[in-house]
C-alpha positions, 0 to 999 in steps of 0.5 A: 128703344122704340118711340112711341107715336101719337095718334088719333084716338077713334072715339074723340079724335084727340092726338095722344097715345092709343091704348085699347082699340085705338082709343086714348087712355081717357076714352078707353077707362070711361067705356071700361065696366071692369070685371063682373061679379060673380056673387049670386043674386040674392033671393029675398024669398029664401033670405026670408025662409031662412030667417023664418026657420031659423027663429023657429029652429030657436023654439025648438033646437034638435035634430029631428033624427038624432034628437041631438042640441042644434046650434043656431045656423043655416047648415042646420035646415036640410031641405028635402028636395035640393032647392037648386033644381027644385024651385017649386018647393025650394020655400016650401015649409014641408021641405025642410027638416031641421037636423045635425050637420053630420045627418045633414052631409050624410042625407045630401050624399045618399039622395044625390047618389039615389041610394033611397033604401038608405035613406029609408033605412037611416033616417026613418023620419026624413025619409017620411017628410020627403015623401009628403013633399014629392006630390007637390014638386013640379020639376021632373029631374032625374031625381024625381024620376029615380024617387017616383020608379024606387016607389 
């Protein structure tokens, strides 16, 4: 079996066994951060909308297109314009349509494919509200270019 040797460790010049780039156990875990987070930062100002919309969403519990009861939840507040790319209008009340969570997988499908004239078709009043928010959207996505050139 091979020996281990002691050396001197670059950071405190203590003879011991080297670990990670030639330092010693302790100097190595003090500089070590460990692994970053991954969790998003939280947005004040959307936790905040949410909470907002849900207490409103309480008065008044259906879907906008379907007229169908809505249980208490996020997944229920659809917004128009995805407030990922759309920041300008991400908080923005004329945004979001409170609506059932198929209407609401199925809305989100058909925009991100730019399929507008089912969209239109389908779901009558989303479509309206989502043209009173277009003028005040700042971003240009290919989303937008796509809505304004269908209009």
């Amino acid at each position: 079996m091979i020996q281990r040797k002691k050396k001197i460790c670059k950071e405190c010049g203590k003879e011991d066994y080297l670990f990670s780039k030639g330092r010693c156990g302790v100097c190595a875990k003090r500089s070590y951060n460990g692994l970053k987070s991954s969790k998003p930062v939280k947005n004040n100002e959307l936790d905040t909308f949410f909470k907002k919309h849900l207490l409103l969403m309480q008065k008044h519990p259906f879907c906008v297109e379907t007229n169908s009861v809505l249980n208490l939840g996020k997944f229920h507040l659809a917004h128009l314009l995805p407030k990922r790319n759309h920041k300008s209008v991400a908080t923005s009340d004329d945004n979001v349509v409170y609506v059932s969570w198929e209407v609401h997988q199925d809305y989100d499908m058909l925009l991100d494919q730019h399929r507008f004239k089912e969209i239109e078709e389908k779901y009558p009043i989303i479509w309206k509200s989502l043209l009173n928010v277009l003028p005040s959207c700042q971003e240009q996505t290919k989303l937008v270019t796509k809505l304004k050139e269908y209009l």
